[in-house]
N, CA, C, O and CB atoms as a CASP TS submission, in Angstrom:
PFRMAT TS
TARGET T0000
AUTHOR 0000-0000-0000
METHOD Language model
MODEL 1
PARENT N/A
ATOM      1  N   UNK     1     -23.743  19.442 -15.292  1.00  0.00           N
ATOM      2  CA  UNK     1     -23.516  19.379 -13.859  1.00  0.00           C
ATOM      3  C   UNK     1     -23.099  20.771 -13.385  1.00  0.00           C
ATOM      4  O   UNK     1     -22.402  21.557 -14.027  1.00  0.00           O
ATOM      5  CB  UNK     1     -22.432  18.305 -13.500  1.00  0.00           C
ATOM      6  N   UNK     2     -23.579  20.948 -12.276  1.00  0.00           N
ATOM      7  CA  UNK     2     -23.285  22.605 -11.731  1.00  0.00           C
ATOM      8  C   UNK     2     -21.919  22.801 -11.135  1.00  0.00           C
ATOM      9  O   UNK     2     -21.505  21.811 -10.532  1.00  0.00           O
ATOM     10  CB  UNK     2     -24.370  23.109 -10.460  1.00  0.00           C
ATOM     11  N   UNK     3     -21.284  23.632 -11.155  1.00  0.00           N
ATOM     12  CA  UNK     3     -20.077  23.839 -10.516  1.00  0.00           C
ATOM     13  C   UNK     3     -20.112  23.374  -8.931  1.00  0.00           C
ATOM     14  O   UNK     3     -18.992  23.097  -8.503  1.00  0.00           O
ATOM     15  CB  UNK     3     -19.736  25.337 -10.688  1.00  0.00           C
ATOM     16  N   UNK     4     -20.868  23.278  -8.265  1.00  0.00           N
ATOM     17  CA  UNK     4     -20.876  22.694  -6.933  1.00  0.00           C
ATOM     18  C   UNK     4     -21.071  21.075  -6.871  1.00  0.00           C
ATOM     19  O   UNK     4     -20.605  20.391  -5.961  1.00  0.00           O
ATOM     20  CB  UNK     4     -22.011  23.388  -6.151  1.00  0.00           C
ATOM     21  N   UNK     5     -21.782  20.588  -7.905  1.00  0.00           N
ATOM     22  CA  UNK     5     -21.664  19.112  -7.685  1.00  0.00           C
ATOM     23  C   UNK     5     -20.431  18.615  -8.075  1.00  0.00           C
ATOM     24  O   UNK     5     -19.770  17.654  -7.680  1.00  0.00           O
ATOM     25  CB  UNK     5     -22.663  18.358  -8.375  1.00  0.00           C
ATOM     26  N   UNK     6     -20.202  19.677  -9.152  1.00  0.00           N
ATOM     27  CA  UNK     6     -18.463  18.714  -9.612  1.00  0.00           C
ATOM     28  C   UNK     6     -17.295  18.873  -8.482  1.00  0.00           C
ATOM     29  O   UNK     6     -16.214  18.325  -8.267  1.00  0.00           O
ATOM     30  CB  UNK     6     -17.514  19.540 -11.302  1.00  0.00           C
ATOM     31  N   UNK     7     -18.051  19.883  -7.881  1.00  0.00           N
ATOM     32  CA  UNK     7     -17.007  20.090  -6.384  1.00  0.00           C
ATOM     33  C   UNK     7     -17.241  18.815  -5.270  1.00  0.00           C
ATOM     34  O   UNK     7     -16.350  18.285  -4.606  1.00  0.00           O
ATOM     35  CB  UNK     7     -17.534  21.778  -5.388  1.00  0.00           C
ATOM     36  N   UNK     8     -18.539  18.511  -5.257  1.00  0.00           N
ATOM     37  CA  UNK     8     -18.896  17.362  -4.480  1.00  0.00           C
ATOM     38  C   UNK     8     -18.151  16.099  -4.939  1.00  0.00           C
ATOM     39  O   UNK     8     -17.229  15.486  -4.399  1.00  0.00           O
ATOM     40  CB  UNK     8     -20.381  17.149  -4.554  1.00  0.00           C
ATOM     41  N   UNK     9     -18.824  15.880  -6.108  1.00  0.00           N
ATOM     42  CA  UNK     9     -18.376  14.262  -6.745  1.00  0.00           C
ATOM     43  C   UNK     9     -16.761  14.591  -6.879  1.00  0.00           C
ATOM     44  O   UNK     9     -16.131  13.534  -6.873  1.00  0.00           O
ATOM     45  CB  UNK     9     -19.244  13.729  -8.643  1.00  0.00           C
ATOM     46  N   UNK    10     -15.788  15.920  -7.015  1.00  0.00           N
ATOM     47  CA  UNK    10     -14.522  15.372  -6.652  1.00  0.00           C
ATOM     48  C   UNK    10     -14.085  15.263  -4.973  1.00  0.00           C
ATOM     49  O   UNK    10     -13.012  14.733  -4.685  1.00  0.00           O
ATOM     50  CB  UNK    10     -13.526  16.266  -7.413  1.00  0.00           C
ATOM     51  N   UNK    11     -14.699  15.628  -4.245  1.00  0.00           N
ATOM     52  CA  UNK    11     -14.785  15.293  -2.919  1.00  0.00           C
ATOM     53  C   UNK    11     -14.699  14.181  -2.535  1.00  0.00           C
ATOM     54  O   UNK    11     -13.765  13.614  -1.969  1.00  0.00           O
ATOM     55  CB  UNK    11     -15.665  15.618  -2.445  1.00  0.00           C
ATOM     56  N   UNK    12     -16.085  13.682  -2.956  1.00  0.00           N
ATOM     57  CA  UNK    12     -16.610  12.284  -2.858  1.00  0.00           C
ATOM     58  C   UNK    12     -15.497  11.327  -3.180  1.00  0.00           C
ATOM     59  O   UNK    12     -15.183  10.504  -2.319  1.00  0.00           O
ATOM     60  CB  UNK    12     -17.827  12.043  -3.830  1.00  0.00           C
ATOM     61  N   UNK    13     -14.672  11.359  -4.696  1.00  0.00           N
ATOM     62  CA  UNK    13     -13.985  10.955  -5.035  1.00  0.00           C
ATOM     63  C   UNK    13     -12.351  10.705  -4.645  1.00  0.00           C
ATOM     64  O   UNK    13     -11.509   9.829  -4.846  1.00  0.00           O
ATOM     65  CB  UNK    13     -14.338  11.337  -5.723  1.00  0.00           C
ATOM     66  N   UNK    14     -12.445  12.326  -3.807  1.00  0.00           N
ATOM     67  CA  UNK    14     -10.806  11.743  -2.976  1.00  0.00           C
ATOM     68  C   UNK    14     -10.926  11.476  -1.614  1.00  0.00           C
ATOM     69  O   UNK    14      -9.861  11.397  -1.000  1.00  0.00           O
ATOM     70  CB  UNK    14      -9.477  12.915  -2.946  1.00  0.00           C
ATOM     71  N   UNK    15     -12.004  11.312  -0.962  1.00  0.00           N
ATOM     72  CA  UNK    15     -12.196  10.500   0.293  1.00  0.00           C
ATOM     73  C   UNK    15     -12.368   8.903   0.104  1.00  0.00           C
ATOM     74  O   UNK    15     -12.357   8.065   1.006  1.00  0.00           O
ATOM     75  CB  UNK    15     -13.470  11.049   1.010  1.00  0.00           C
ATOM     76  N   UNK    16     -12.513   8.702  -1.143  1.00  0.00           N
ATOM     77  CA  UNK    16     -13.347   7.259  -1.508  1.00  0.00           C
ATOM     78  C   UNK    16     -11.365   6.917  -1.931  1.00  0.00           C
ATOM     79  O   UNK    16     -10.981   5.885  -1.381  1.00  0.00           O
ATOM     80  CB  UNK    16     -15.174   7.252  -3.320  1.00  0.00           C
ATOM     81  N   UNK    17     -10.882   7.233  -2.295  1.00  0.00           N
ATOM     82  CA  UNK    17      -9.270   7.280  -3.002  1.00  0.00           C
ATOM     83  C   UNK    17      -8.534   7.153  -1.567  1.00  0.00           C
ATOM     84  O   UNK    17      -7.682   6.272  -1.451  1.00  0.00           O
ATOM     85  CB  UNK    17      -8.739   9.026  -4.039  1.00  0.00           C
ATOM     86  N   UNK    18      -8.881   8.153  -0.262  1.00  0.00           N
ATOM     87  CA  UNK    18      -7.835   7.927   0.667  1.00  0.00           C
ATOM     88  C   UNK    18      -8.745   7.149   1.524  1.00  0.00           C
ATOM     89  O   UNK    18      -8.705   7.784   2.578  1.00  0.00           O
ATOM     90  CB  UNK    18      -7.057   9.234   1.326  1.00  0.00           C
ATOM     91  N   UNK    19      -9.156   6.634   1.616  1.00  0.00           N
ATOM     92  CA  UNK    19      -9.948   5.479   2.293  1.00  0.00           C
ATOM     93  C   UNK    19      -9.391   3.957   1.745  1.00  0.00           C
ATOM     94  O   UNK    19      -9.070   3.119   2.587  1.00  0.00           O
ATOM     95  CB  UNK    19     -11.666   5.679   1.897  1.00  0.00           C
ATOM     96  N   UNK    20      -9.301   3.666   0.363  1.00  0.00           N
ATOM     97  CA  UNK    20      -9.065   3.010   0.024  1.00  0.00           C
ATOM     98  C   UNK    20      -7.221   2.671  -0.043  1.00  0.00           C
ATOM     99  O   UNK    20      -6.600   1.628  -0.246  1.00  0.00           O
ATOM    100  CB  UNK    20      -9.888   3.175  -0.790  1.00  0.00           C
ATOM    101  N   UNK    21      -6.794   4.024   0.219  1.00  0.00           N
ATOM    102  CA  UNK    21      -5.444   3.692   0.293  1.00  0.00           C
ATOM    103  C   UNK    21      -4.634   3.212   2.027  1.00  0.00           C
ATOM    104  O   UNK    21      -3.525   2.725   2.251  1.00  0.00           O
ATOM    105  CB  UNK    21      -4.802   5.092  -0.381  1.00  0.00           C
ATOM    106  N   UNK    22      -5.740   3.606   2.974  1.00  0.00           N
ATOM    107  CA  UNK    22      -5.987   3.471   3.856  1.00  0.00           C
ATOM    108  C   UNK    22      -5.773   1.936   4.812  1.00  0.00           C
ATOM    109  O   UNK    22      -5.004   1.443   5.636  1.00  0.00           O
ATOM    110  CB  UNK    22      -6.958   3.978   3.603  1.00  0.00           C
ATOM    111  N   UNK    23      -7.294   1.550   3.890  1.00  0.00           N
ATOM    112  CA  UNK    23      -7.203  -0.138   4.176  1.00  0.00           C
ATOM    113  C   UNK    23      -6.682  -0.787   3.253  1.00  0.00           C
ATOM    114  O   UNK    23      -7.270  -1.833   2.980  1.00  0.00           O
ATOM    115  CB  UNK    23      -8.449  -0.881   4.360  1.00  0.00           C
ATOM    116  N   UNK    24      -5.701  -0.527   2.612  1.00  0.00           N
ATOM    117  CA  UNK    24      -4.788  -1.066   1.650  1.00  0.00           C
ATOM    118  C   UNK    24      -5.682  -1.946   0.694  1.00  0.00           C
ATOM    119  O   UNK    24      -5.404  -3.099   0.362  1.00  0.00           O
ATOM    120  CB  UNK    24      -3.593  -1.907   2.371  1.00  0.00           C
ATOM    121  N   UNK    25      -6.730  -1.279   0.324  1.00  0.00           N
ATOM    122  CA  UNK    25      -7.401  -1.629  -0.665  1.00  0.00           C
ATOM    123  C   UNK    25      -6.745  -1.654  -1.942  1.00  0.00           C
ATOM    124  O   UNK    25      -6.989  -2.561  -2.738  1.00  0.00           O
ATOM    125  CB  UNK    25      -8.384  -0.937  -0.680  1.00  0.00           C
ATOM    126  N   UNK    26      -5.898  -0.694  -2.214  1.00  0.00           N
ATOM    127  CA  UNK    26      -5.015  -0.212  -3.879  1.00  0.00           C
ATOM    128  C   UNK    26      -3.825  -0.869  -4.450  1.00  0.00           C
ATOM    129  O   UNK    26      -3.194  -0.687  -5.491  1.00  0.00           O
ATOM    130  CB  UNK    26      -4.359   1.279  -3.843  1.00  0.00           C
ATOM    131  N   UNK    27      -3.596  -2.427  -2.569  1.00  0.00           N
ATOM    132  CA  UNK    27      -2.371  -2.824  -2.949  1.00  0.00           C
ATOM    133  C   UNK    27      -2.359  -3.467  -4.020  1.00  0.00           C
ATOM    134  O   UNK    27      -1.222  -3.523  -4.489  1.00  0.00           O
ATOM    135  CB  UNK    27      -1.787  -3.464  -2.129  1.00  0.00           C
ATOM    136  N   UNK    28      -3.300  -4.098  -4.756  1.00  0.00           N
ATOM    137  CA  UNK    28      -3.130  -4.711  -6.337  1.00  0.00           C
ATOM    138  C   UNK    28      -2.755  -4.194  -7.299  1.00  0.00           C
ATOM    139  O   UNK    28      -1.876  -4.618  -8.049  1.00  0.00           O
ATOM    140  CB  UNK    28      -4.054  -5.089  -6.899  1.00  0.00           C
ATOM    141  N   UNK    29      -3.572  -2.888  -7.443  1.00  0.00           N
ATOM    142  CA  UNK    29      -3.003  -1.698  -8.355  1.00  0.00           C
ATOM    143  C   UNK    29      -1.464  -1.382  -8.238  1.00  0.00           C
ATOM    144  O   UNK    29      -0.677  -1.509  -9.176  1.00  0.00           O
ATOM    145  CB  UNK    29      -3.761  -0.336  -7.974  1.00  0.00           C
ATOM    146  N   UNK    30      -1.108  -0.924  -6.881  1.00  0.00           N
ATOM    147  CA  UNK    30       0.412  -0.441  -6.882  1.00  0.00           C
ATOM    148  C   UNK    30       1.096  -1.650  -7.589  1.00  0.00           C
ATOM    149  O   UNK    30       1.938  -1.519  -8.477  1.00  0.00           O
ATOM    150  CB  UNK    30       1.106  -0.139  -5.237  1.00  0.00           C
ATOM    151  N   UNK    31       0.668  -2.782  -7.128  1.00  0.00           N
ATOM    152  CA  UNK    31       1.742  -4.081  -7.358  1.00  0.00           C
ATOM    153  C   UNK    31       1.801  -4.144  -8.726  1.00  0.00           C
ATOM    154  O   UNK    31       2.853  -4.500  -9.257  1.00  0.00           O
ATOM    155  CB  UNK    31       1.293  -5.632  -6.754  1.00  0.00           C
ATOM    156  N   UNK    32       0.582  -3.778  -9.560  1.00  0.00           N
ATOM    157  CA  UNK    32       0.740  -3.846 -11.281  1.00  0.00           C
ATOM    158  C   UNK    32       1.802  -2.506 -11.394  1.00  0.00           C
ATOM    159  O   UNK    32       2.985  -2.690 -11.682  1.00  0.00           O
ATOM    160  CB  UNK    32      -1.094  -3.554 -12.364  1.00  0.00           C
ATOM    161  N   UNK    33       1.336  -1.343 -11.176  1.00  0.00           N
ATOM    162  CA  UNK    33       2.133  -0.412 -11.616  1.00  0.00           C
ATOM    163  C   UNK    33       3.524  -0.406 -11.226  1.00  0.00           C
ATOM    164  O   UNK    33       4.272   0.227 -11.971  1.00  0.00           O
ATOM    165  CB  UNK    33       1.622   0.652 -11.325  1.00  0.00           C
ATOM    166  N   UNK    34       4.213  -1.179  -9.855  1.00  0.00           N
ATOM    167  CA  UNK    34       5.359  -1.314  -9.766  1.00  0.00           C
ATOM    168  C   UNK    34       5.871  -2.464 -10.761  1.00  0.00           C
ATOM    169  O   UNK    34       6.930  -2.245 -11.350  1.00  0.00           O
ATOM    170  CB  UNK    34       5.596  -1.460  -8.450  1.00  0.00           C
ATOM    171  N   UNK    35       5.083  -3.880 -11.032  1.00  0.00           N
ATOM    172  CA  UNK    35       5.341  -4.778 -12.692  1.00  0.00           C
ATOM    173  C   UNK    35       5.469  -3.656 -13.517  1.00  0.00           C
ATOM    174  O   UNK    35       6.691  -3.545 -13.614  1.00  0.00           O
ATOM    175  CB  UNK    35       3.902  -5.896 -13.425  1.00  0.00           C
ATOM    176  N   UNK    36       5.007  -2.833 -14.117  1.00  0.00           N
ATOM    177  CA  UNK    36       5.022  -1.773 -15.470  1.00  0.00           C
ATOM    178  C   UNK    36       5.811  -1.073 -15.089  1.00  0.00           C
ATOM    179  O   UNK    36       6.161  -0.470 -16.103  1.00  0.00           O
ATOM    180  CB  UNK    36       3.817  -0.924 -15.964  1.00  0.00           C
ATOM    181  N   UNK    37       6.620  -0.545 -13.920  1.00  0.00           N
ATOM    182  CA  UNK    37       8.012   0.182 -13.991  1.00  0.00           C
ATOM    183  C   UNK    37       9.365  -0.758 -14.661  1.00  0.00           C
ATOM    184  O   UNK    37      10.398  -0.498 -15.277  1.00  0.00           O
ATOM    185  CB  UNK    37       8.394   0.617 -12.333  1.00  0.00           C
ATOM    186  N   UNK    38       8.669  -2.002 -14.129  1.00  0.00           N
ATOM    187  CA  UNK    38       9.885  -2.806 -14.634  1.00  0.00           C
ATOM    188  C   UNK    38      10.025  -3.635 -16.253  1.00  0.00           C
ATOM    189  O   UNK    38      10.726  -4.388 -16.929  1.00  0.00           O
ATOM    190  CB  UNK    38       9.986  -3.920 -13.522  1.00  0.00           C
ATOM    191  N   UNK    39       8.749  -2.816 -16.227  1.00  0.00           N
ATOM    192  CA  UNK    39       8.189  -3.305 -18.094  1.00  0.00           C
ATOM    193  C   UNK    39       7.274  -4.612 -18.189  1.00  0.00           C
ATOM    194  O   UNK    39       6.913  -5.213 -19.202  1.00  0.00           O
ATOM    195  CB  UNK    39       9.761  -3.840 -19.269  1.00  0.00           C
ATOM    196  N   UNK    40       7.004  -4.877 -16.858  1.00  0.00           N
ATOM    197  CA  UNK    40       6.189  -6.268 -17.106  1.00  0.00           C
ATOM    198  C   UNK    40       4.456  -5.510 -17.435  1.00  0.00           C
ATOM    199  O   UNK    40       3.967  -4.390 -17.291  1.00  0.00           O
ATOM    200  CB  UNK    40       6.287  -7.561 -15.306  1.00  0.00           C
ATOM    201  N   UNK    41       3.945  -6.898 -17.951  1.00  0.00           N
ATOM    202  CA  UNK    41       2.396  -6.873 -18.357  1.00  0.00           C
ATOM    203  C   UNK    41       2.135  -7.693 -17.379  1.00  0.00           C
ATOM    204  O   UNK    41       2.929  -8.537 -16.963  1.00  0.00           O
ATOM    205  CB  UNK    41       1.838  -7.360 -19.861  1.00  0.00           C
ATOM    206  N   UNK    42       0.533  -7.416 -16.770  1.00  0.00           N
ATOM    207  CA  UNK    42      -0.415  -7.949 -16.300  1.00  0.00           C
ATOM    208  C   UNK    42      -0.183  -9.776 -17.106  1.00  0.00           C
ATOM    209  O   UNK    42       0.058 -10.819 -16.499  1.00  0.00           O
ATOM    210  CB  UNK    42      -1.830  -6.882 -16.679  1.00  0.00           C
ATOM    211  N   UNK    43      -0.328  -9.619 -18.267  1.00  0.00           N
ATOM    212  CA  UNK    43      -0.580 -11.067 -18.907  1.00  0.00           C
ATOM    213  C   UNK    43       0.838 -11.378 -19.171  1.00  0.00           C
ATOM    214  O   UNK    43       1.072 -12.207 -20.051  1.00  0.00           O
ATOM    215  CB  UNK    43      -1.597 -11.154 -20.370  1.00  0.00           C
ATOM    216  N   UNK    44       1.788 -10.848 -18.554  1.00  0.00           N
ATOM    217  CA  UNK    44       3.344 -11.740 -18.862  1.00  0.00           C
ATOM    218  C   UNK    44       3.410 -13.028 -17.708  1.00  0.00           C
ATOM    219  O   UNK    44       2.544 -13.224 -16.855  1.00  0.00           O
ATOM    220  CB  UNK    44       5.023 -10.493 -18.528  1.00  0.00           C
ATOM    221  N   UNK    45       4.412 -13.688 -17.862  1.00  0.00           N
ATOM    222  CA  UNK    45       4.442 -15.139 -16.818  1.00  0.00           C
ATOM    223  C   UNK    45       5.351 -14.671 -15.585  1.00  0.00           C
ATOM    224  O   UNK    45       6.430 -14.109 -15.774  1.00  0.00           O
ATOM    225  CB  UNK    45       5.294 -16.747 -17.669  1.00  0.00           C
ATOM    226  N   UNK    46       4.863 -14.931 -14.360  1.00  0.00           N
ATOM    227  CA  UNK    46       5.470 -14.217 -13.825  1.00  0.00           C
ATOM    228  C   UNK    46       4.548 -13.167 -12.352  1.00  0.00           C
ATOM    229  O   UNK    46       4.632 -13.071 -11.127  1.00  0.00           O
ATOM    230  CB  UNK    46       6.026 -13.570 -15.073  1.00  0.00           C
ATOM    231  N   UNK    47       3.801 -12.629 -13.380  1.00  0.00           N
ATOM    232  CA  UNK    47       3.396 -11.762 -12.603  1.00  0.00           C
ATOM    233  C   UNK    47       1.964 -12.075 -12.244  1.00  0.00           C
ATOM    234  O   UNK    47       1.379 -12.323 -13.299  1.00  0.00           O
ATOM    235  CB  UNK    47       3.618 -10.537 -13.153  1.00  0.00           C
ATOM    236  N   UNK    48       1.139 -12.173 -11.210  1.00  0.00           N
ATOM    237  CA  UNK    48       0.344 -12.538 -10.003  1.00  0.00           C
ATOM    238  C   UNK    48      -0.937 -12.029 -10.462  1.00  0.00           C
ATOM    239  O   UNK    48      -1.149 -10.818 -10.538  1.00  0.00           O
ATOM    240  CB  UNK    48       0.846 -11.907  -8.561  1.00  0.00           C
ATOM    241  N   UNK    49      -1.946 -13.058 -10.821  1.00  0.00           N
ATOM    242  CA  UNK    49      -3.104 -12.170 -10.894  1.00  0.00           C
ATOM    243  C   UNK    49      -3.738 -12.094  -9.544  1.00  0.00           C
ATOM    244  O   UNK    49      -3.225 -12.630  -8.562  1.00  0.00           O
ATOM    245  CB  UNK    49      -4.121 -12.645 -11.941  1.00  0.00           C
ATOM    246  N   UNK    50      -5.059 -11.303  -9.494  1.00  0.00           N
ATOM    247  CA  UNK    50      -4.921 -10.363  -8.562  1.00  0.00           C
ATOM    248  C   UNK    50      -5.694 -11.740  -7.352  1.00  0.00           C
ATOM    249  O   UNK    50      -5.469 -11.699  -6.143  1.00  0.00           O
ATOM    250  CB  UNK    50      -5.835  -8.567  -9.000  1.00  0.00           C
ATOM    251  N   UNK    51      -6.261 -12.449  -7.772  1.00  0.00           N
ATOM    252  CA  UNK    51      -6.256 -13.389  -6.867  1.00  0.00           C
ATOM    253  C   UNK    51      -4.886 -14.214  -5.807  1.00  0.00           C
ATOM    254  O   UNK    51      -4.704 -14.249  -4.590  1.00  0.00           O
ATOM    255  CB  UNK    51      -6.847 -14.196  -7.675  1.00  0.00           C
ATOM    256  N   UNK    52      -4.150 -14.777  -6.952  1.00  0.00           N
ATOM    257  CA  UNK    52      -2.898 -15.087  -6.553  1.00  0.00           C
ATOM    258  C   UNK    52      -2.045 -14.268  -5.529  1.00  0.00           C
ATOM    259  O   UNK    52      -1.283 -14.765  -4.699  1.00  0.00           O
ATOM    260  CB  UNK    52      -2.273 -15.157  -7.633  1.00  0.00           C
ATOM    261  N   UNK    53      -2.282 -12.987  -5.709  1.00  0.00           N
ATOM    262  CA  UNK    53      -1.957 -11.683  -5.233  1.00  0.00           C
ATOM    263  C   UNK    53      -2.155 -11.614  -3.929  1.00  0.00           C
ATOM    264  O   UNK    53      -1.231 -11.627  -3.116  1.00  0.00           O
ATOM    265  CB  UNK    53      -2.638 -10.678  -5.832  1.00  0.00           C
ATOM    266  N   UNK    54      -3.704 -11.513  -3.545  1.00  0.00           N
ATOM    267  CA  UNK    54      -4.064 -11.096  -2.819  1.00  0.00           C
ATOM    268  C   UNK    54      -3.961 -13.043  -1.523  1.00  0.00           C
ATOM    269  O   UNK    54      -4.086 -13.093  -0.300  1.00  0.00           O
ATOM    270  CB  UNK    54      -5.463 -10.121  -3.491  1.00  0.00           C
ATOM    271  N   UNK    55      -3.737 -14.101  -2.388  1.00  0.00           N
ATOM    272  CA  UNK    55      -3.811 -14.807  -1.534  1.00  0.00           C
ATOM    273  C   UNK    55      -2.050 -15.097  -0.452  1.00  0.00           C
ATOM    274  O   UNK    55      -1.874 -15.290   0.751  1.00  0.00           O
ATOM    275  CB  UNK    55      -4.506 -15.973  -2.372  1.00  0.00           C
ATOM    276  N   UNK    56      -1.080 -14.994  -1.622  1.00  0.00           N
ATOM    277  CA  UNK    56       0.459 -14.843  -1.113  1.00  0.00           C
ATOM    278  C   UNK    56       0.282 -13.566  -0.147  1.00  0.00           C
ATOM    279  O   UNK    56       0.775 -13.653   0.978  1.00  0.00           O
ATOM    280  CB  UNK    56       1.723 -14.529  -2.507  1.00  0.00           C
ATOM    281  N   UNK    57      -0.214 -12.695  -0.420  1.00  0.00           N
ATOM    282  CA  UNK    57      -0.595 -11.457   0.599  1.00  0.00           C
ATOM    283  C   UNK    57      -0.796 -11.944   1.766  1.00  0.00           C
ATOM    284  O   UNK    57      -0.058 -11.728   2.727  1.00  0.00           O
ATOM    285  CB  UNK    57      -1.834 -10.629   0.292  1.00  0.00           C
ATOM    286  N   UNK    58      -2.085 -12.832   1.792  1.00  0.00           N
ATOM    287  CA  UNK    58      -2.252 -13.432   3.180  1.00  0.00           C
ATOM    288  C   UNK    58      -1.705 -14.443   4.012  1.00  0.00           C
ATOM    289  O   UNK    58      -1.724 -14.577   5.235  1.00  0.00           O
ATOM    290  CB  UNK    58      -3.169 -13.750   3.230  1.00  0.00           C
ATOM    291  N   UNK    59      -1.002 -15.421   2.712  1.00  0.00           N
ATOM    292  CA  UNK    59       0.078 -16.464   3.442  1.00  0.00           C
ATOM    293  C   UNK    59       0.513 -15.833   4.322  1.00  0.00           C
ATOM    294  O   UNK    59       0.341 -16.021   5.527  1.00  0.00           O
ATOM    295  CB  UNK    59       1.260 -17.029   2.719  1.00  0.00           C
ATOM    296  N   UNK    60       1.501 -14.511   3.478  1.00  0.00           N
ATOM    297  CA  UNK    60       3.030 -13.792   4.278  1.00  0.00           C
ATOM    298  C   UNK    60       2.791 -13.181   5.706  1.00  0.00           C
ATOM    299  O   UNK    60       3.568 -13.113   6.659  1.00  0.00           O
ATOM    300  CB  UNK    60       3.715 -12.329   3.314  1.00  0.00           C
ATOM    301  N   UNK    61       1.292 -12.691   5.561  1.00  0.00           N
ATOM    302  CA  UNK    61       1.135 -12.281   7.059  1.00  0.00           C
ATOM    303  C   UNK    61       0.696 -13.090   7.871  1.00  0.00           C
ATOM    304  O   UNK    61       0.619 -12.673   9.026  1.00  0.00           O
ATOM    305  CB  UNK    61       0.383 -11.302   7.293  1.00  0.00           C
ATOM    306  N   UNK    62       0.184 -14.721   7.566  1.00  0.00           N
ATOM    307  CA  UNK    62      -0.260 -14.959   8.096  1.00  0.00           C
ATOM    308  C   UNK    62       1.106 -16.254   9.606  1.00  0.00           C
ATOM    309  O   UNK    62       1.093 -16.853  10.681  1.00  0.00           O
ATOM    310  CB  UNK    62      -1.442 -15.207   7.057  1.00  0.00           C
ATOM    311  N   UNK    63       2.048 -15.835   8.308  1.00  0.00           N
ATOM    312  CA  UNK    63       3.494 -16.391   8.860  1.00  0.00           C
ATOM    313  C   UNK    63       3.993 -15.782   9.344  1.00  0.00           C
ATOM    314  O   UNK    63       4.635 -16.305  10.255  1.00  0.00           O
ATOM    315  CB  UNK    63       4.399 -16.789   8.237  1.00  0.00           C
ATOM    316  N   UNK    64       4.116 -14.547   9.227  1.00  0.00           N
ATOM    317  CA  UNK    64       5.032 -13.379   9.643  1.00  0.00           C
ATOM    318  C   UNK    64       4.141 -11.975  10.049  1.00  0.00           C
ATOM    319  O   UNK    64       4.165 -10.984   9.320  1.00  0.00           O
ATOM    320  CB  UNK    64       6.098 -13.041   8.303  1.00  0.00           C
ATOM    321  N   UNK    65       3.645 -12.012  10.848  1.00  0.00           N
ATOM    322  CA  UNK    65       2.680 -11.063  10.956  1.00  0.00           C
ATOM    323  C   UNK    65       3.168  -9.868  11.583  1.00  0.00           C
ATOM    324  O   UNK    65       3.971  -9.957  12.512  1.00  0.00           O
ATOM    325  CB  UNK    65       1.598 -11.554  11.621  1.00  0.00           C
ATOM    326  N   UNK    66       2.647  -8.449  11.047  1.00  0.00           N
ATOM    327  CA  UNK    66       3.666  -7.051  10.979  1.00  0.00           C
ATOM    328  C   UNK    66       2.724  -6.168  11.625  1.00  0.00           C
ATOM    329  O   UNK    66       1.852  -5.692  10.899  1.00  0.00           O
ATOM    330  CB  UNK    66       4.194  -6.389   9.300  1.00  0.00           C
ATOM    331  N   UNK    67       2.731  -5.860  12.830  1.00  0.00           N
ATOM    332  CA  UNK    67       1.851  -4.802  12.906  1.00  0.00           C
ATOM    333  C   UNK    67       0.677  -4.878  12.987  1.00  0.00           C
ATOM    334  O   UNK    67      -0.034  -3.881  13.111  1.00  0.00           O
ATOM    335  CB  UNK    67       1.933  -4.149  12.144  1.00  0.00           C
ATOM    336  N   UNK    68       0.187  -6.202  12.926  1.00  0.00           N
ATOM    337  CA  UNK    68      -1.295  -6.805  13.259  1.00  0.00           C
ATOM    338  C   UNK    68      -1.643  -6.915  14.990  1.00  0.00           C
ATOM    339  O   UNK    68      -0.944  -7.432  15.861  1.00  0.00           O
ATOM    340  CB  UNK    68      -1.360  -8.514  12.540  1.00  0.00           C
ATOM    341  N   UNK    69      -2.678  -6.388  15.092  1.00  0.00           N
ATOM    342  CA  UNK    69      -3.343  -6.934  16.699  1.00  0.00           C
ATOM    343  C   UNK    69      -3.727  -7.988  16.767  1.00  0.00           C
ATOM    344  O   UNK    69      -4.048  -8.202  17.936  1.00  0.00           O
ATOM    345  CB  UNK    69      -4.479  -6.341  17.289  1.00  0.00           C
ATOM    346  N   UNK    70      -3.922  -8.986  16.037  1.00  0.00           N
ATOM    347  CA  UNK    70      -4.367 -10.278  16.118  1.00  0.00           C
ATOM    348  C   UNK    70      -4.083 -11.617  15.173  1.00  0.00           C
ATOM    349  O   UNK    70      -4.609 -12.694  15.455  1.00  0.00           O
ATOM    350  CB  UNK    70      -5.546 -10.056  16.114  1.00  0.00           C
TER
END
């Protein structure tokens, strides 16, 4: 790869990174890596797979809604 595409594809790569942090696409990720500060595993009891995750996600706003227009 030429020195200018690797300049591109890391381009590519941190617009695609703050986009996604953006529309809170990464909140699953953070939520594991904040479990692994506290020493938990993905497969310990306890902790939310990413379905579960993402659905308590939507309960909470859908009760308590923060900053939403609608």
């Amino acid at each position: 790869m030429t020195a200018a595409g690797s300049l591109v594809g890391r381009g590519v790569r941190g617009v695609a990174w703050f986009v996604r942090g953006v529309l809170r696409e990464d909140a699953y990720e953070r939520y594991l890596e904040h479990e692994a500060s506290h020493g938990r595993r993905p497969t310990d009891p306890g902790v939310l797979t990413e379905r579960e995750f993402w659905r308590d996600r939507t309960d909470r706003q859908d009760h308590a809604p923060e900053g939403r227009c609608c």
